[in-house]
N, CA and C of each residue as an Amber inpcrd file, in Angstrom:
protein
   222
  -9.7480000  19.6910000 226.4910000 -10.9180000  19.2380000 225.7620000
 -10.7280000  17.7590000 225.4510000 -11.8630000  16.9600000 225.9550000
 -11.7760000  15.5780000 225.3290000 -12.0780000  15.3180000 224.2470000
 -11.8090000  13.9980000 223.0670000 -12.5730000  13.7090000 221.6620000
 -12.2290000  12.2440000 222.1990000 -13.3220000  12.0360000 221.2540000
 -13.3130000  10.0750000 221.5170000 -12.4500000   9.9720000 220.9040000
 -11.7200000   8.6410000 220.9020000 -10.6590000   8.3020000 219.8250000
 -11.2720000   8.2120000 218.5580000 -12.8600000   7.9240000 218.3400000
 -13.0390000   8.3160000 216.9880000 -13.0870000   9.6350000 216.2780000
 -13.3280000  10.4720000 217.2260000 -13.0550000  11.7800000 216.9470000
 -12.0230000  12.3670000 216.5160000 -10.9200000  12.0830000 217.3210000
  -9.9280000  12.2970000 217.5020000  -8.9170000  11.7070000 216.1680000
  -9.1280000  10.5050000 215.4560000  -8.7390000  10.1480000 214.3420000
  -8.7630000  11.0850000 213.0760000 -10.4860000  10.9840000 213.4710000
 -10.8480000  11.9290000 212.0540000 -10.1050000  13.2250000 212.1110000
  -9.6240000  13.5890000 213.4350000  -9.5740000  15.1820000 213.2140000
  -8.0170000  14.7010000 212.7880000  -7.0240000  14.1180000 213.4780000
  -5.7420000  13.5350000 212.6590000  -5.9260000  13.1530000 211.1330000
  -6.7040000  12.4250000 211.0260000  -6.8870000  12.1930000 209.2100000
  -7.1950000  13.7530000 208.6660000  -7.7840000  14.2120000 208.9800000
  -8.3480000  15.5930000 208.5050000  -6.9870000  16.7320000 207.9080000
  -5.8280000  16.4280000 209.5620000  -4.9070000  17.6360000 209.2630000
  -4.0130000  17.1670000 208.1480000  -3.7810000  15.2920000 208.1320000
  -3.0700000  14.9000000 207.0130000  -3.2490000  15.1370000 205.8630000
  -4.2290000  14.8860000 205.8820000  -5.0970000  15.7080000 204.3680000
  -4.8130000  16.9920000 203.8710000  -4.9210000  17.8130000 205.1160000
  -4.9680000  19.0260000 204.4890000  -3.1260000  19.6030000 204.8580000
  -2.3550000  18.9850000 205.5250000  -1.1840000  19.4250000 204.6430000
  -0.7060000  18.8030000 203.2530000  -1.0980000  17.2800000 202.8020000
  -0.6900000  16.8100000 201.4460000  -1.2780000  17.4450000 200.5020000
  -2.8180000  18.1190000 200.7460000  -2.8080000  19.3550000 199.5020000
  -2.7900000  20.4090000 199.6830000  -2.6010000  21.1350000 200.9610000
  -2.2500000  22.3130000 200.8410000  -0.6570000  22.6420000 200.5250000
   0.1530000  21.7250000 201.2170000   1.6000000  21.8970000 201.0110000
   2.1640000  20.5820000 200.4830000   1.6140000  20.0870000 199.9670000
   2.3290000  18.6170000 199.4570000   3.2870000  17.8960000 200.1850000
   2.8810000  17.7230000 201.5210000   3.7250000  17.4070000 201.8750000
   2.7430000  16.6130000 203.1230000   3.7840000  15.1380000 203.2580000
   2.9780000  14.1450000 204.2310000   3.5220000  14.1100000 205.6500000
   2.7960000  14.3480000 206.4940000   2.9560000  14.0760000 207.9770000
   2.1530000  12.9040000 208.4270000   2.8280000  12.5500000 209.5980000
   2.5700000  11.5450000 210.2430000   1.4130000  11.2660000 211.0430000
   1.0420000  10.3310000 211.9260000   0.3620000  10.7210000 213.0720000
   0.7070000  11.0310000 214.3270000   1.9190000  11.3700000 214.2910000
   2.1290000  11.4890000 215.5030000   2.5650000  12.8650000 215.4910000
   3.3860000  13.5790000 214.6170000   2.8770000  14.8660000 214.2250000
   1.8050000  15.8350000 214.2120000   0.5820000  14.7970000 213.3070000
  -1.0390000  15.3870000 212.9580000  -1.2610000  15.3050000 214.4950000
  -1.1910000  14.4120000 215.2660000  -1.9040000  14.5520000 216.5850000
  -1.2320000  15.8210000 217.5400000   0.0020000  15.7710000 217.7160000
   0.8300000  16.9360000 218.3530000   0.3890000  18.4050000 217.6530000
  -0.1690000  18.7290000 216.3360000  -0.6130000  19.9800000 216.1090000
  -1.9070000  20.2450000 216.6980000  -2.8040000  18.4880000 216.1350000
  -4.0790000  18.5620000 216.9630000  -3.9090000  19.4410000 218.3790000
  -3.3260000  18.4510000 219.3150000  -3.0920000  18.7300000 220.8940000
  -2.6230000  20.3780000 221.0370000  -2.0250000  21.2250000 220.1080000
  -1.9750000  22.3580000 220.4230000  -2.3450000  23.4130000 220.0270000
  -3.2800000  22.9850000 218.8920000  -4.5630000  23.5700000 218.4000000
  -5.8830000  23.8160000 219.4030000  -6.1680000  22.3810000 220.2960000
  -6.9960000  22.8210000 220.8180000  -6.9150000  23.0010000 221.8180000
  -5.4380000  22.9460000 222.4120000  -5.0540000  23.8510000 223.7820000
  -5.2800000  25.5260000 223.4150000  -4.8670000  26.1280000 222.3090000
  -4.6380000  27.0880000 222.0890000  -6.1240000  27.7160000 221.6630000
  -6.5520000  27.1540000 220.8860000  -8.1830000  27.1450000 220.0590000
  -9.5450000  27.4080000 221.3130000  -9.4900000  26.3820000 221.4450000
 -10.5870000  25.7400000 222.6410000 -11.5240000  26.7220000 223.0020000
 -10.5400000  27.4140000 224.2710000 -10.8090000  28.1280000 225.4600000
 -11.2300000  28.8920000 224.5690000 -11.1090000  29.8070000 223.6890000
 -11.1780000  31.1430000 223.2550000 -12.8570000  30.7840000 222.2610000
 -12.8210000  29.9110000 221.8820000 -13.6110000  29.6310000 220.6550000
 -14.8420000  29.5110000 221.4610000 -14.7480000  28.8140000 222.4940000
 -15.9290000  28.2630000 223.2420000 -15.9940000  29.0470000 224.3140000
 -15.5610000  29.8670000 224.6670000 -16.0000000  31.8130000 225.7960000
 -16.4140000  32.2810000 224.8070000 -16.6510000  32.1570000 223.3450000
 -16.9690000  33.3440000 222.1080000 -18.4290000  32.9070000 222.0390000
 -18.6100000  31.3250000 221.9020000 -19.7020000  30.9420000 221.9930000
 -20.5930000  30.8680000 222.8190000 -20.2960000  30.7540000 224.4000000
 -21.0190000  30.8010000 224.8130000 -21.9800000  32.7990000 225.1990000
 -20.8100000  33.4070000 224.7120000 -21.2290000  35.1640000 224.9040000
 -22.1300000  35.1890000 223.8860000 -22.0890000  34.4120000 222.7630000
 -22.6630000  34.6190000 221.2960000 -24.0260000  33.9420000 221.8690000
 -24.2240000  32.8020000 222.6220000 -25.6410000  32.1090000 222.8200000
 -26.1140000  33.0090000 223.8190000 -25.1720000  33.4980000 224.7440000
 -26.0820000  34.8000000 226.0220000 -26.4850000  35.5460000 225.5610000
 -25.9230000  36.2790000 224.5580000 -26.5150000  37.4400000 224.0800000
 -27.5690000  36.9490000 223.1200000 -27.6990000  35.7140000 222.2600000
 -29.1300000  35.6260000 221.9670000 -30.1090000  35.2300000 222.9190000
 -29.9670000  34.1410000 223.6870000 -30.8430000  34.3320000 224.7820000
 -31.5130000  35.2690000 225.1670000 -30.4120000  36.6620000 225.7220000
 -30.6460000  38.0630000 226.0910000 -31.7360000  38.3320000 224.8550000
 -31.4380000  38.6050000 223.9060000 -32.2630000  39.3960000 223.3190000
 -33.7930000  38.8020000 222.7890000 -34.0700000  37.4940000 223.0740000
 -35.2090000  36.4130000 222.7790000 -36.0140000  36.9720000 223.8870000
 -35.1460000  36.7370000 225.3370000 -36.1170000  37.0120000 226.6680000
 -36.5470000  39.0320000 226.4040000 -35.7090000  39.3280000 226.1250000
 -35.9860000  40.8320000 225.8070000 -37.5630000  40.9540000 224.8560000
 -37.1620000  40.4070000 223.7440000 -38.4810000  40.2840000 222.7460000
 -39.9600000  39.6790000 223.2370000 -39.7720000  38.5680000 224.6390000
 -40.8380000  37.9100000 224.9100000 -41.0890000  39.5270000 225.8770000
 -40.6560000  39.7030000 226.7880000 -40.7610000  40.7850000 227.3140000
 -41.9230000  41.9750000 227.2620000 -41.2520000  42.2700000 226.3000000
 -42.1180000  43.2840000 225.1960000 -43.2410000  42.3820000 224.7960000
 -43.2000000  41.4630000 224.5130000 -44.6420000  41.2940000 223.5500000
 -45.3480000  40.8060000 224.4580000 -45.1460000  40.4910000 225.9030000
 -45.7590000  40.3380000 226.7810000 -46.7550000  41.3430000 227.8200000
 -45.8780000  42.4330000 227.7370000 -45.8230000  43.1710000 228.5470000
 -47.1130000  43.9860000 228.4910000 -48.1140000  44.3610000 229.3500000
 -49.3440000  45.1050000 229.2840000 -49.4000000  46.0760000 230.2910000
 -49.2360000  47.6270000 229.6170000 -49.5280000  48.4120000 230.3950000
 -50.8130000  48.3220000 231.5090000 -50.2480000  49.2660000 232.7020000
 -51.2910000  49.4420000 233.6210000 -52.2480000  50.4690000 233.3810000
């Protein structure tokens, strides 16, 4: 997965953050980025096959509904 480097900051600022208050404790960036990088090796794939089944199946069921309200017996 790509992020712009502005992206990609924020999401490093983001994890720093949230270990100095979740665990009080400060990491680096070069750390924050190495969890980044295997977060969304690990994350990614799975999150975004969930989503796209989650948008088919609404799709599916929209074209289903036009269907029906379309539909005129013979």
């Amino acid at each position: 997965m790509k992020l712009s480097d502005e992206r990609r900051a924020d999401l490093v600022r983001s994890i720093k953050d949230f270990y100095i208050t979740q665990f009080d404790e400060e990491v680096g960036d070069l750390k924050a980025g190495l969890l980044l990088d295997h977060l969304l090796k690990v994350l990614a794939p799975p999150v975004y096959n969930q989503a796209v089944r989650d948008a088919h199946a609404f799709i599916q069921s929209k074209l289903t509904e036009i269907e029906g309200d379309l539909y005129y017996p013979d």
